[in-house]
Backbone bond lengths (Angstrom), bond angles and torsions (degrees), N, CA, C in turn:
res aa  C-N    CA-C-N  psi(-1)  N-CA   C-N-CA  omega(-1)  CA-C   N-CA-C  phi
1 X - - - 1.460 - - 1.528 110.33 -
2 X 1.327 119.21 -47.54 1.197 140.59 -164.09 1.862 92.77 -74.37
3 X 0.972 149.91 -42.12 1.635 158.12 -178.02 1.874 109.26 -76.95
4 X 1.050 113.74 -38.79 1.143 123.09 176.97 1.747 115.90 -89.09
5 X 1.400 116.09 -26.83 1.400 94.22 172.54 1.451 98.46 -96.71
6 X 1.543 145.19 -24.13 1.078 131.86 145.03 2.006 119.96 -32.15
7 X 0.656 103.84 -49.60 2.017 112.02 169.94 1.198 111.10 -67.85
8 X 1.642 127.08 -21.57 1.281 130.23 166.97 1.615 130.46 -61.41
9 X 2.084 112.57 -36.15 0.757 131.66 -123.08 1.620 85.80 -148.53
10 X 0.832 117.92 12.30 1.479 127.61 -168.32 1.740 126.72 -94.41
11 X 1.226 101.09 -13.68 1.629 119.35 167.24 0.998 113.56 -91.86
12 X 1.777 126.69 -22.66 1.252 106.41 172.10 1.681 108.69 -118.76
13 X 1.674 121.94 29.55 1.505 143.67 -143.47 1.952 75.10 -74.18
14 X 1.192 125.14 -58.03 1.192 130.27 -139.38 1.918 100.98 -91.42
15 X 0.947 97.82 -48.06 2.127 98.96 161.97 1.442 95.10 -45.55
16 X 1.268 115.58 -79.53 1.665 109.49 -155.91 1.743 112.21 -59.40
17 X 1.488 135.20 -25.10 1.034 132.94 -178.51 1.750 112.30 -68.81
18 X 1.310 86.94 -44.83 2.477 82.94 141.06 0.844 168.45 -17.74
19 X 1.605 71.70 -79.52 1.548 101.54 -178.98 1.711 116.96 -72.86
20 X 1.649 95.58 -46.11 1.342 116.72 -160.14 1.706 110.51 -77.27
21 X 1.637 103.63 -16.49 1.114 114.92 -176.89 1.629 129.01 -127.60
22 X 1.780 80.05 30.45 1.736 93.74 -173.96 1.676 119.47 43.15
23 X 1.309 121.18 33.53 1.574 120.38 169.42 1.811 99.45 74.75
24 X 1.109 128.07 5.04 1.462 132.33 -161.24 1.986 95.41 -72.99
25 X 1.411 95.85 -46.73 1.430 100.89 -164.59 1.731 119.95 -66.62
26 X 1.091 122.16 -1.34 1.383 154.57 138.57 1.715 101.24 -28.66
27 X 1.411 106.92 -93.57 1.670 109.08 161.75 0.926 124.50 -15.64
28 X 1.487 114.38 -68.76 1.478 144.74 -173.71 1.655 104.54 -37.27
29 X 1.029 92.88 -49.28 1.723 110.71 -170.67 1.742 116.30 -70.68
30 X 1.669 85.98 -42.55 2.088 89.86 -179.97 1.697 96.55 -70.52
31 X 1.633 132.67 -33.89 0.824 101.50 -170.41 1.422 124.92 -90.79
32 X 1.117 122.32 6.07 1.686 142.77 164.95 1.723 109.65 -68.78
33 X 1.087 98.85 -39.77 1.243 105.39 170.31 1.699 122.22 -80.56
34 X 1.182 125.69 -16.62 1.622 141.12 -179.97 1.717 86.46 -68.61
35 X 1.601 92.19 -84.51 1.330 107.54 172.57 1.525 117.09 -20.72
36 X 0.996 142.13 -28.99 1.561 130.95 -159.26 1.993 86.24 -105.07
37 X 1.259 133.96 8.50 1.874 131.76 -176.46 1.460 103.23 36.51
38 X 1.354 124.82 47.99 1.124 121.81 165.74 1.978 139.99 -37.14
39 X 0.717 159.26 133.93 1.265 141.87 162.80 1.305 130.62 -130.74
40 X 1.413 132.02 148.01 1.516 132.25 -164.17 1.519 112.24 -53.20
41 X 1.252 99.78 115.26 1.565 120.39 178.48 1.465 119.16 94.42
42 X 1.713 118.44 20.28 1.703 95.06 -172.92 1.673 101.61 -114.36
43 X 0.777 141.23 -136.67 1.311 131.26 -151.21 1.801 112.75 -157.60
44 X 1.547 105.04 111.15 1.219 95.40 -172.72 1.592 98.38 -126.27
45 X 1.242 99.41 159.47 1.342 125.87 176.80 1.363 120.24 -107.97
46 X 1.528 128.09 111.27 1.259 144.44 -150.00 1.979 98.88 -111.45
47 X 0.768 93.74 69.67 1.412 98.30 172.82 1.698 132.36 -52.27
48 X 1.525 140.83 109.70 1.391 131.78 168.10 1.863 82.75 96.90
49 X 1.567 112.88 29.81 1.701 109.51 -159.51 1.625 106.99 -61.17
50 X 1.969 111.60 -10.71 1.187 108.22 169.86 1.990 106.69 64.45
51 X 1.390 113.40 -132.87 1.488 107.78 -179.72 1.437 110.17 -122.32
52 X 1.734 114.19 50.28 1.334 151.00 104.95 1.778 99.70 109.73
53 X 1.426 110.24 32.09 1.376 110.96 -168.70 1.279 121.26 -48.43
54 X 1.787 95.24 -56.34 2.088 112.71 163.98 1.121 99.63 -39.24
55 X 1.876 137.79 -76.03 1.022 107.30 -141.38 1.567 117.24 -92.16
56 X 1.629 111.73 9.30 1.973 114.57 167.31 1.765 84.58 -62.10
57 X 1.437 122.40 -49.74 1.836 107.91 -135.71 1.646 84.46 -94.37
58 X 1.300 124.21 3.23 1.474 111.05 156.94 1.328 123.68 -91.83
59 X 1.283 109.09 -23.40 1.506 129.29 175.99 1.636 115.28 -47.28
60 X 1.925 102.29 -46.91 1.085 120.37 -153.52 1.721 99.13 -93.85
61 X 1.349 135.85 12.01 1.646 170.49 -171.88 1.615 91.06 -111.09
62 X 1.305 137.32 -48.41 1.209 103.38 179.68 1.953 94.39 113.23
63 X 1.222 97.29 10.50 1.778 91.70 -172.10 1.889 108.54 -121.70
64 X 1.159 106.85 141.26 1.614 107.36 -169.24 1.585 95.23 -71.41
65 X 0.786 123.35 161.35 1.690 136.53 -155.11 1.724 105.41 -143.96
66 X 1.462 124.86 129.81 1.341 135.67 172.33 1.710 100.44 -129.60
67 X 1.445 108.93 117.09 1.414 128.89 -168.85 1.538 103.05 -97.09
68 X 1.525 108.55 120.84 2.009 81.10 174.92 1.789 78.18 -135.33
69 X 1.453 96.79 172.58 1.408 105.13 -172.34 1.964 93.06 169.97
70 X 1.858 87.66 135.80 1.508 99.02 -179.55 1.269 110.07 -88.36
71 X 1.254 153.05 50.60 1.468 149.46 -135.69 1.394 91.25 161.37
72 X 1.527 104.34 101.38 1.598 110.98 174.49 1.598 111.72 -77.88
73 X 1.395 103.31 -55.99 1.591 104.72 170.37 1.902 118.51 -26.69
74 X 1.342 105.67 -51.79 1.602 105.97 163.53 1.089 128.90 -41.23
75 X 1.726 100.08 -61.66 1.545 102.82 170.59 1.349 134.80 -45.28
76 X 1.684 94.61 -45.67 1.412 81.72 167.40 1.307 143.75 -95.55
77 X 1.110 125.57 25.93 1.261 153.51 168.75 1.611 86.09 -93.84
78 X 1.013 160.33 -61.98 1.219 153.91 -162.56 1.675 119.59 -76.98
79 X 1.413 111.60 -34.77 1.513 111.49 158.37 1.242 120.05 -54.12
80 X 1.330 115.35 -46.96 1.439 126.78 176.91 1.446 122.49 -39.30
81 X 1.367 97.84 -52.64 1.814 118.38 173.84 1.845 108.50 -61.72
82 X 1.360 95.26 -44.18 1.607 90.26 -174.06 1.593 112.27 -94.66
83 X 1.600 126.91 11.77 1.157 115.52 126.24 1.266 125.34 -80.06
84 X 0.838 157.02 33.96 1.958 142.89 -146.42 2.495 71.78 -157.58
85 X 1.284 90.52 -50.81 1.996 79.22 -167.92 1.436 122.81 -126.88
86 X 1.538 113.48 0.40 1.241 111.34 167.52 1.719 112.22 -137.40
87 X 1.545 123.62 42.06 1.501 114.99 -161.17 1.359 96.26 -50.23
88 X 1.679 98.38 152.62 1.568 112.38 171.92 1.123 134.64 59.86
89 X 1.809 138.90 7.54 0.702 150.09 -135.93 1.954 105.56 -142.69
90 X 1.435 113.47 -26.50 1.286 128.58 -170.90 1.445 102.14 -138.82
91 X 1.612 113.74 121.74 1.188 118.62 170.21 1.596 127.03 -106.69
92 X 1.105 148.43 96.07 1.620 157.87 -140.78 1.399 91.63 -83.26
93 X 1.194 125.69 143.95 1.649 138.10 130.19 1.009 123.47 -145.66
94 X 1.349 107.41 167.19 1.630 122.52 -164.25 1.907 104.21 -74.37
95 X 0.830 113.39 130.19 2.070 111.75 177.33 1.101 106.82 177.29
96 X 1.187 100.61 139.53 1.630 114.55 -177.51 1.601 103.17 -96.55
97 X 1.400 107.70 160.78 1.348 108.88 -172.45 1.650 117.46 -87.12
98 X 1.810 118.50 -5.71 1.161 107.74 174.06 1.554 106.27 -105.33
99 X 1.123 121.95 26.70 1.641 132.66 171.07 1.406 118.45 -151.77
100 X 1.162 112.80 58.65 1.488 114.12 -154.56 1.604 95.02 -73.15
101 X 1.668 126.22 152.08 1.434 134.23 -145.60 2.283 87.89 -117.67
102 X 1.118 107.43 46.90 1.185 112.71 177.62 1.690 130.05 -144.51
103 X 1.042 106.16 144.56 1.587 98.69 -167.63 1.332 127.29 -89.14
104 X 1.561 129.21 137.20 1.190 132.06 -163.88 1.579 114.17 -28.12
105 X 1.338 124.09 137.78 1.567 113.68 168.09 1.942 107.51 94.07
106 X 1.385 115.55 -4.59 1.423 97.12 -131.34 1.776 104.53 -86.12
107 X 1.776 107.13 4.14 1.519 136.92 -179.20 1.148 127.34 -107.47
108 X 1.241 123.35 139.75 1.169 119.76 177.99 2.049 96.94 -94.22
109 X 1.458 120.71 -14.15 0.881 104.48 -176.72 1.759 95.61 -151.48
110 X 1.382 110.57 166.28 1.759 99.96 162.52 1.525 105.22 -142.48
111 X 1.052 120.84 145.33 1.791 131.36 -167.59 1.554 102.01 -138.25
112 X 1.557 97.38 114.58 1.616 97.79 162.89 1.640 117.87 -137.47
113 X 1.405 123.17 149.11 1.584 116.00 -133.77 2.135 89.14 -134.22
114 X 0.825 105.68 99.53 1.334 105.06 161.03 1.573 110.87 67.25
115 X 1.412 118.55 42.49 1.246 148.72 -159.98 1.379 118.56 -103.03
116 X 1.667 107.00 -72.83 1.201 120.37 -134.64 1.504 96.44 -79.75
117 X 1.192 129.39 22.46 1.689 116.87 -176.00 1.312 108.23 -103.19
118 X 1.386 88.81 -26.18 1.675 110.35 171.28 1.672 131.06 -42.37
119 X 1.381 89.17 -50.38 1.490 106.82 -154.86 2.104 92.49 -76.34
120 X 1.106 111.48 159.77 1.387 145.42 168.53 1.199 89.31 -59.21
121 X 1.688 161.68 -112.85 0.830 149.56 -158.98 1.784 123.04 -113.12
122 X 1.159 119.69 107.43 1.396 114.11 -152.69 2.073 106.89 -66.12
123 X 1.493 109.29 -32.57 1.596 117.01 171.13 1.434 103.16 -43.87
124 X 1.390 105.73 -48.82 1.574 99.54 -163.84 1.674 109.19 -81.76
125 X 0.890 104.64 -23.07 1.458 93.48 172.79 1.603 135.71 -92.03
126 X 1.597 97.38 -6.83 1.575 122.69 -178.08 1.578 90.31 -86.95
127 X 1.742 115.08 -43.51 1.947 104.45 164.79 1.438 108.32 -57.80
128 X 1.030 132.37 -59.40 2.056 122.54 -167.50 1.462 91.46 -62.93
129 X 1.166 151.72 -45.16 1.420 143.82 140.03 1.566 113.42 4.74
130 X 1.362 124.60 -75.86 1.357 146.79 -145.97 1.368 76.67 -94.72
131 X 1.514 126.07 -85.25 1.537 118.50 -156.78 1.690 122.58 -53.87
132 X 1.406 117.63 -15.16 1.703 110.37 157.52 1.495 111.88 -88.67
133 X 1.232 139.85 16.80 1.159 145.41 -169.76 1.461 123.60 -119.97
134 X 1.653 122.59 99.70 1.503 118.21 -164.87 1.489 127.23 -41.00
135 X 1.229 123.95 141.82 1.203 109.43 166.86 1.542 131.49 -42.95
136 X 1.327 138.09 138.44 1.098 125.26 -140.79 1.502 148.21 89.41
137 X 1.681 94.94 -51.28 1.366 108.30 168.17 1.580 132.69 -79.64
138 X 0.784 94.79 167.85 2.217 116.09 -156.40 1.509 83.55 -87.96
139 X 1.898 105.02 142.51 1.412 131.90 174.57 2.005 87.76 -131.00
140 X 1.240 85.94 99.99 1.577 110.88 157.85 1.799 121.64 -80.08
141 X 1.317 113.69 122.22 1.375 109.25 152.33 1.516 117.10 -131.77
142 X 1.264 138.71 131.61 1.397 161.27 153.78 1.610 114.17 -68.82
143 X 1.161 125.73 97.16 1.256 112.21 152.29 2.005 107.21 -147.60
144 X 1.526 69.11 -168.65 1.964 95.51 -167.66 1.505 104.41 -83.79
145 X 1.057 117.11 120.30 1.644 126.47 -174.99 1.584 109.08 -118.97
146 X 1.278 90.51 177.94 2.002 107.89 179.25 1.781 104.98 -109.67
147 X 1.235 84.28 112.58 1.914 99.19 -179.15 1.183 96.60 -42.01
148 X 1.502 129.65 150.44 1.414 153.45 163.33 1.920 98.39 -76.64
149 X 1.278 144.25 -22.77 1.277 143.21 -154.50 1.350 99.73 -124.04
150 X 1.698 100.20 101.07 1.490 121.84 178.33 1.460 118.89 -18.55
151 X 1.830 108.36 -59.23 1.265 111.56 -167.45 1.674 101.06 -76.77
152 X 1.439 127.87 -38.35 1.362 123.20 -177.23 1.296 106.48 -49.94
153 X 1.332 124.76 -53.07 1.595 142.30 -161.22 2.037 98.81 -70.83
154 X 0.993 123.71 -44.65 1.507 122.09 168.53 1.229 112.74 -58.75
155 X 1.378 130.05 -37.88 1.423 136.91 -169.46 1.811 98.42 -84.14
156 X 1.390 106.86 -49.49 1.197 93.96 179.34 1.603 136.50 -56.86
157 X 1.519 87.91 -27.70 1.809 103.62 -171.36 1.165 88.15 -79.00
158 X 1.072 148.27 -40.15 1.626 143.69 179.88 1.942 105.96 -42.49
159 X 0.989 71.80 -75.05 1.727 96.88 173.98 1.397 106.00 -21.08
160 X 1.582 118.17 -73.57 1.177 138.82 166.37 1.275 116.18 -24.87
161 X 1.318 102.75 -84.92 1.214 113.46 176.72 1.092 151.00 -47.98
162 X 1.872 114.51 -15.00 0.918 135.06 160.39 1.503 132.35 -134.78
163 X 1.267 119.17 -19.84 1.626 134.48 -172.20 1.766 91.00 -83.11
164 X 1.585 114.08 -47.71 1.379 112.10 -167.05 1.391 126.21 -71.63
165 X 1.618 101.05 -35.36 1.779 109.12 169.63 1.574 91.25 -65.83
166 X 1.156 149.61 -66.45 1.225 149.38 -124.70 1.795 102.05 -75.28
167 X 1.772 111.44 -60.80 1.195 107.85 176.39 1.542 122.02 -83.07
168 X 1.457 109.06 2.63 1.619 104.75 172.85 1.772 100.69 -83.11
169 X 1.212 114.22 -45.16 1.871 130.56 177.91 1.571 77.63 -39.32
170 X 1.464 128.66 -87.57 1.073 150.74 -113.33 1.908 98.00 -73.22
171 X 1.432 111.95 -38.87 1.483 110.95 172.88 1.496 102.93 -94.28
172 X 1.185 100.24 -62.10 1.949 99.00 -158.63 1.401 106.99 -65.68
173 X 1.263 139.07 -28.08 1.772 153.73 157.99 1.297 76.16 95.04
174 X 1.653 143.59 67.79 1.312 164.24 106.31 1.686 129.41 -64.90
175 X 0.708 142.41 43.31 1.397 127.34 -177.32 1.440 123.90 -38.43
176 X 1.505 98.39 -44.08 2.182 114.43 -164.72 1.440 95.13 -92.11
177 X 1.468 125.48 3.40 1.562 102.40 165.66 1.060 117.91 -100.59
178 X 1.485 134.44 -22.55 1.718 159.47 135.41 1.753 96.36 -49.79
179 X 0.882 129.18 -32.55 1.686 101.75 165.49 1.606 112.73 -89.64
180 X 1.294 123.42 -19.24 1.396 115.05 155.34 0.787 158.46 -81.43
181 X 2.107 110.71 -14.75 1.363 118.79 152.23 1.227 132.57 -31.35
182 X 2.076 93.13 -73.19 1.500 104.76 172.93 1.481 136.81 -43.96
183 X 1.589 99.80 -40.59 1.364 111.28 168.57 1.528 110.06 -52.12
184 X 1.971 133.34 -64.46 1.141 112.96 -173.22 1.683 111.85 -68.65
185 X 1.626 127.47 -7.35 1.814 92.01 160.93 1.923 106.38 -81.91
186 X 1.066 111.83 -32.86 1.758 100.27 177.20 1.534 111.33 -22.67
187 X 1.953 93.60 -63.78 1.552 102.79 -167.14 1.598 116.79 -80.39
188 X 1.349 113.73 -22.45 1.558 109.54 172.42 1.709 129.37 -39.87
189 X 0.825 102.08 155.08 1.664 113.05 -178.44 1.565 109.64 -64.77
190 X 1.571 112.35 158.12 1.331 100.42 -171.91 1.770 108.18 -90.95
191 X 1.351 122.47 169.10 1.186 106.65 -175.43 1.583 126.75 -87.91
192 X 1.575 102.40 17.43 1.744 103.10 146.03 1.198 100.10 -99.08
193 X 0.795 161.64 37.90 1.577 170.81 163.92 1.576 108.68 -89.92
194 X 2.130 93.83 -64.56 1.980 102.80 -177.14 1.590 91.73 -72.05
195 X 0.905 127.81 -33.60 1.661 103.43 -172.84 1.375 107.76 -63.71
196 X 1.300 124.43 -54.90 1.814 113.01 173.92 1.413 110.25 -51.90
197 X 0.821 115.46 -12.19 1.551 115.24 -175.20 2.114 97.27 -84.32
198 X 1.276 90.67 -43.41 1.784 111.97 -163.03 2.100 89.60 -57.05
199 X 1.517 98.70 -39.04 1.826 109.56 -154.63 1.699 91.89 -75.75
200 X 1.511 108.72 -41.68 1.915 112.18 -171.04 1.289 88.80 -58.69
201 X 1.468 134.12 -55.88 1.687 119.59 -152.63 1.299 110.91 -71.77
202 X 1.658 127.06 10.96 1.648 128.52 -171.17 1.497 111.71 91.34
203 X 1.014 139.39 -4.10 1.342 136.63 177.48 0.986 112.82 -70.23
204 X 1.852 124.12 150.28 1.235 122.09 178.59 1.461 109.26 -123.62
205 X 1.724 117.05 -166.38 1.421 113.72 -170.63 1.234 110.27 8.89
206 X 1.477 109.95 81.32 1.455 126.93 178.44 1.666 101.36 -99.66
207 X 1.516 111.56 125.42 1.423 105.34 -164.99 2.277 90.69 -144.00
208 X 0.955 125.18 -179.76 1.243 143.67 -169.91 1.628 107.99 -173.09
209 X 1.597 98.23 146.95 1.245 115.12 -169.11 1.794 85.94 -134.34
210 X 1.485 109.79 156.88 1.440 127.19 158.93 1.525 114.00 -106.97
211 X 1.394 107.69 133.63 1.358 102.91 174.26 1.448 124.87 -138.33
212 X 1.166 113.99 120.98 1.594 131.05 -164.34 1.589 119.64 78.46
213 X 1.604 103.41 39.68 1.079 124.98 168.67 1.534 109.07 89.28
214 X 1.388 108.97 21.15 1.642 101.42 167.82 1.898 94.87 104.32
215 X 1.466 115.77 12.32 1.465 120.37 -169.77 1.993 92.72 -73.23
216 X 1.665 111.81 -21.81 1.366 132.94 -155.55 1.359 107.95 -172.61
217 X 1.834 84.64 154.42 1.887 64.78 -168.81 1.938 70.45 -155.63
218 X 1.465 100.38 139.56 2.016 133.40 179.40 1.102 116.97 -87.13
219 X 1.395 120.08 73.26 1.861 114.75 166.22 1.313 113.93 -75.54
220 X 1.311 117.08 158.60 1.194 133.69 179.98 1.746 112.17 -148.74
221 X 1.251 102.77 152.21 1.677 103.90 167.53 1.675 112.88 -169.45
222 X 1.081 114.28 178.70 1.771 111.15 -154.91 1.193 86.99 -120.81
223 X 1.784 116.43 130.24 1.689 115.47 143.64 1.537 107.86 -45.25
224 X 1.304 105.41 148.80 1.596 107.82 167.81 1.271 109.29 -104.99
């Protein structure tokens, strides 16, 4: 269900992530990428890469890039982009995040961006996370959270609840996929929650940041 109304919504996936988020998620993205201690030439894996934004603005860092994403329609909307600004440089495949199609070790880093609410069980997929990821290397997650600040968090659910069905309906001619986003951050776990989740899959110095007042919030943790 979850792959198909994403494939539904997918021509206009990249307007509304904009629109809906005032250009903020842009940020969002360089700092997911800080977070992962990247360096010229090693190899990261952009997980849920969607139509491959992480891995153009990792591309443009100087680092070889592996795109996976269960939603072909994305992809290809995302190849497209990385011929037109990064040829040869980013390679896409199809993988889901609780069976990832890669072999232990096979990263120097892994980055996944507004994902993890998604998945069937987020432990298990924050482990296939850790187990393609070298020892040493950083397990990044990015997502959409519930502000800690009463009045932010009322304003936001408003927002949600009504600004987001209205202008997602209003471009993508979706209504129930803009009423289900919001709904899975409503219902998502809090983000001391993904960090115990981050510590069960083997990760270490497991730490989280909030950003734009808790609009999102940057975990991180170390293969050991």
């Amino acid at each position: 269900m979850v792959r198909q109304m994403f494939a539904q919504i997918a021509p206009t996936y990249d307007l509304l992530n904009t629109v809906l988020s005032a250009n903020v998620h842009r940020g969002w993205r360089r700092a997911a990428l800080d977070a992962a201690c990247l360096t010229d030439g090693c190899c990261l894996l952009d997980l849920a890469t969607g139509t491959a934004d992480v891995a153009l603005a990792a591309a443009r860092r100087g680092v070889r890039v592996v795109g996976a994403d269960f939603c072909a329609p994305l992809l290809r909307i995302g190849q497209t982009k990385i011929r037109q600004q990064a040829p040869g440089r980013i390679c896409l495949t199809l993988g889901e995040a609780d069976h990832l199609p890669f072999a232990d070790g096979s990263f120097d880093a892994v980055v996944m961006a507004f994902a993890l609410r998604n998945v069937p069980s987020p432990e298990h997929a924050l482990s296939e996370m850790r187990r393609v990821t070298r020892r040493g290397g950083w397990v990044v997650n990015l997502e959409l959270t519930r502000p800690q600040n009463t009045s932010l968090a009322h304003m936001y659910r408003l927002y949600q609840n009504h600004v987001m069905p209205f202008v997602g309906w209003l471009v993508s001619g979706n209504r129930e996929a803009y009423t289900y986003l919001p709904r899975t951050i409503q219902d998502f776990d809090s983000p001391a929650q993904v960090a115990e989740h981050c510590r069960r899959a083997g990760l270490e110095q497991v730490s989280w940041q909030p950003l734009s007042g808790g609009l999102a919030t940057l975990h991180r943790g170390q293969r050991p």
